[in-house]
N, C-alpha and C positions, 0 to 999 in steps of 0.2 A: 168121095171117100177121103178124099186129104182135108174134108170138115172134121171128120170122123179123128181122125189121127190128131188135128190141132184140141178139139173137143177133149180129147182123152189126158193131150197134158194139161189141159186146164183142170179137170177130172184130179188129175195126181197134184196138180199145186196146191187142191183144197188141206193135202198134210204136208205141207213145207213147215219146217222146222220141228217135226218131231225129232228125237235122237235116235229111238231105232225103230225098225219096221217089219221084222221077223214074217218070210213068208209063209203063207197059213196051206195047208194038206187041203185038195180037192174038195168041194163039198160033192153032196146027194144030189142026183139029179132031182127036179123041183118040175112045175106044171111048165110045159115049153111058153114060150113069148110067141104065141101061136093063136090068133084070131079068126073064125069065119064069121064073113058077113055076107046077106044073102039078104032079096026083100022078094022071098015068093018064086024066086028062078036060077037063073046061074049063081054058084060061089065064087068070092072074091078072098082070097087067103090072104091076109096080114101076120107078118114073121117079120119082128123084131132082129135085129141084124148086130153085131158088132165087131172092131175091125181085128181085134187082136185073137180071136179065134177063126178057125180055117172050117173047112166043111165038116173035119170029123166033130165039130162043136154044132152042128144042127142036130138036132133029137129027130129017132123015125117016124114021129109023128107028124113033122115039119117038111121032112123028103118023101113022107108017101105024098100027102098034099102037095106038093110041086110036081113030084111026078106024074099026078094026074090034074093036073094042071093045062090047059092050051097053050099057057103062053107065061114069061115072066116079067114081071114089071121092076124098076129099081130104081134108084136115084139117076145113075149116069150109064143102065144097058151095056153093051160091050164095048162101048167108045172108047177111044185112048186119044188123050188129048194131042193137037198139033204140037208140036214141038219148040215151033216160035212162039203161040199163044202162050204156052206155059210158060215160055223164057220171059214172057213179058210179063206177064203180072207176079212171079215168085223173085226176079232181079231187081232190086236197088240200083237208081240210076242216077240217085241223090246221094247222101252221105250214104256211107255203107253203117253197118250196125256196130263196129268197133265204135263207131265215132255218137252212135246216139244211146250205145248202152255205159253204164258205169264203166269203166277199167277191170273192176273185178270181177265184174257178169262177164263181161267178153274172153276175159280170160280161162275162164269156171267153162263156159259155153265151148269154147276154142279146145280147151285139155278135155273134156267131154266126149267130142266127136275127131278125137287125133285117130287120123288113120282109116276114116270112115267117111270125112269130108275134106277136099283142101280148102287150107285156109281162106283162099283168096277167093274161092265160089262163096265159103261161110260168111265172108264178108259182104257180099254184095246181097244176100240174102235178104227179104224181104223178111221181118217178123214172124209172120205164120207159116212161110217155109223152114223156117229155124227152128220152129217149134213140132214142124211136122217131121223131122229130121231127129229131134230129139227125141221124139216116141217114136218112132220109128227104129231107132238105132240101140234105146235105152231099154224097149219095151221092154213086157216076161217073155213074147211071141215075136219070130220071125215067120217070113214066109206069106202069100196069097191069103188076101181076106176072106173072110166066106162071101162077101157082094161077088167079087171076084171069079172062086170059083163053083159061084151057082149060075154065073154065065157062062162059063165054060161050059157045065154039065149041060146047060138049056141047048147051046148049041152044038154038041154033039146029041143030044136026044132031037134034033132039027125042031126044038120049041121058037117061035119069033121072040126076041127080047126087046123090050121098050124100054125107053128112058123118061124119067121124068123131069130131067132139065139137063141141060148140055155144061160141058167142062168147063167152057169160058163165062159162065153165068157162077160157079159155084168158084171158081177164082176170083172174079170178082167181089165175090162178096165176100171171101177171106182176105184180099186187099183191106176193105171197109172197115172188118169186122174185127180185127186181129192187130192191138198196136205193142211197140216198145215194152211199157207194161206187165204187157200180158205175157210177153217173151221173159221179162226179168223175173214173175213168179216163177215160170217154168221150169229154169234156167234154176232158182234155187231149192226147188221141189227133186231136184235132177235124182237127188243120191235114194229118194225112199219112194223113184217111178215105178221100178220093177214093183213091189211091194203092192201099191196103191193099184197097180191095173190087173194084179193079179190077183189081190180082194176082190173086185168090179166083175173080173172074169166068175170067179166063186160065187157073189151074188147072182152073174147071170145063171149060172148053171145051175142054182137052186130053185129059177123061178122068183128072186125075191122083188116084186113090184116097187114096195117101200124104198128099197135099200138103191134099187136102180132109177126109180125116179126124181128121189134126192139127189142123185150123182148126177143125172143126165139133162134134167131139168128145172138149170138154175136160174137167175134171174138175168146175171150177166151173157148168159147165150140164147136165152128162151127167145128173147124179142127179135134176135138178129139172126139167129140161125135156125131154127126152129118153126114157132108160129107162124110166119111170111110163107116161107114153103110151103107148110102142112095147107094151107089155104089155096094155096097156087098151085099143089098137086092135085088137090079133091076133085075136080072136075075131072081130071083124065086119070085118076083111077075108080071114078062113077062109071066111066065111058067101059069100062071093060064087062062090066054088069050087061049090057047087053051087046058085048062080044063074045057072051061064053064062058065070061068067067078069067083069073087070072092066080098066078102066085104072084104078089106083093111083098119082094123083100127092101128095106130100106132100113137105116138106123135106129135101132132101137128109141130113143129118145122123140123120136116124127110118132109114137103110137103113146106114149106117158101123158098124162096127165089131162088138165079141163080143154086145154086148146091141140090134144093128138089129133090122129088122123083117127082113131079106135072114138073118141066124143064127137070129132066131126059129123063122122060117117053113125053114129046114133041119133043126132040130131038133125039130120038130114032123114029121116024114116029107116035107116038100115036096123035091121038085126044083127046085130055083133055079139059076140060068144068068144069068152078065152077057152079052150081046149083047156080040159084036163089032162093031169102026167100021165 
């Protein structure tokens, strides 16, 4: 989920440098991000996910489907990562990031999260903790992701929850994946975040395909955050196809476009079907 959060300021740098950003009125609910795929026997429910909306942002055609569901499948299940693991790949043990970003990014970054980070953790912060800190803190939405609390609801409805890759694999590859850079669009994208993830939220809640596939699947994360996975996941969410069946929630952007898990799983013989509103 902290891909999802670094994803989304990348997401809000695409309008760095507009001058203003006027936030827009709710749109119409649209056809849900809600796929069944079945070849002949059990349903496998694919439900596009994003982080900045909480459970009351799934549509009931998405919770009946999970509710009758055996079981829930997700990126990282109800894990919460070790504490040291985490410390290690989100802390700089080299220059800290005063030192590799500009003077004025650091400072911009620094007066940004006053009172919400101390300085001196901000410092030693690894890039795409930095950035996951700053959607995090700038977003439109505070509060539990809906990944989040669809494991909770699973495990008080005593559903099994599966992961499909563990914490220190998805650190990892935000280590890899996330430089200097990428923190410095961020970082001057910061004043028009709210704005931009609150369009993003709008297009998800109309259903708009276009408008979220453009957003979610670009060229600079497709390769690295994206495609790799959606490949590394298909086998074990085949495998629930003859457990019975599953709800399949994961980030939206793992089901968009020629290389989702929705085109995988058609060219693999499945039947996949988007649900109408």
């Amino acid at each position: 989920m902290l891909v999802r959060l670094v994803v989304l300021c990348l997401v809000a740098a695409c309008g760095a440098g507009k001058p203003q950003c006027p936030l827009v009125e709710p749109a119409t609910p649209g056809a849900p991000f809600l796929w069944k795929a079945h070849k002949g026997g059990a349903i496998v429910w694919l439900y596009g996910t994003i982080h900045d909306v909480g459970l009351d942002g799934v549509p009931k055609t998405a919770r009946d489907a999970f509710e009758a569901s055996p079981r829930l499948v997700s990126e990282l299940g109800d894990a919460t990562p070790d504490p040291d693991v985490f410390r290690k790949h989100a802390r700089n043990t080299g220059k800290g990031i005063d030192q590799l970003l500009p003077s004025d990014d650091w400072y911009d970054l620094r007066d940004a999260l006053l009172g919400k980070v101390k300085e001196d953790d901000l410092r030693r912060a690894k890039p795409w903790y930095a950035m996951s800190l700053l959607s995090m803190h700038l977003g439109p939405t505070k509060g539990p992701s809906m990944d989040t609390q669809l494991a909770e609801k699973a495990g008080e409805a005593g559903k099994p929850v599966e992961a499909l890759e563990q914490w220190e694999e998805q650190l990892a590859l935000l280590d890899n994946a996330v430089g200097v850079a990428d923190l410095q669009e961020a970082i001057r994208a910061r004043k028009t975040m709210k704005c931009d993830l609150a369009r993003m939220i709008n297009a998800y809640r109309a259903g708009d395909t276009e408008t979220m596939q453009a957003l979610l699947v670009i060229p600079r994360t497709r390769d690295t955050l994206l495609t790799p996975r959606n490949k590394k996941w298909l086998p074990a969410i085949e495998k629930q196809f003859a457990q019975g069946g599953a709800f399949v929630a994961v980030g939206l952007g793992h089901l968009l476009g020629d290389a989702g898990l929705v085109a995988l799983l058609k060219q693999a013989g499945y039947t996949v079907e988007r649900l109408p509103r």
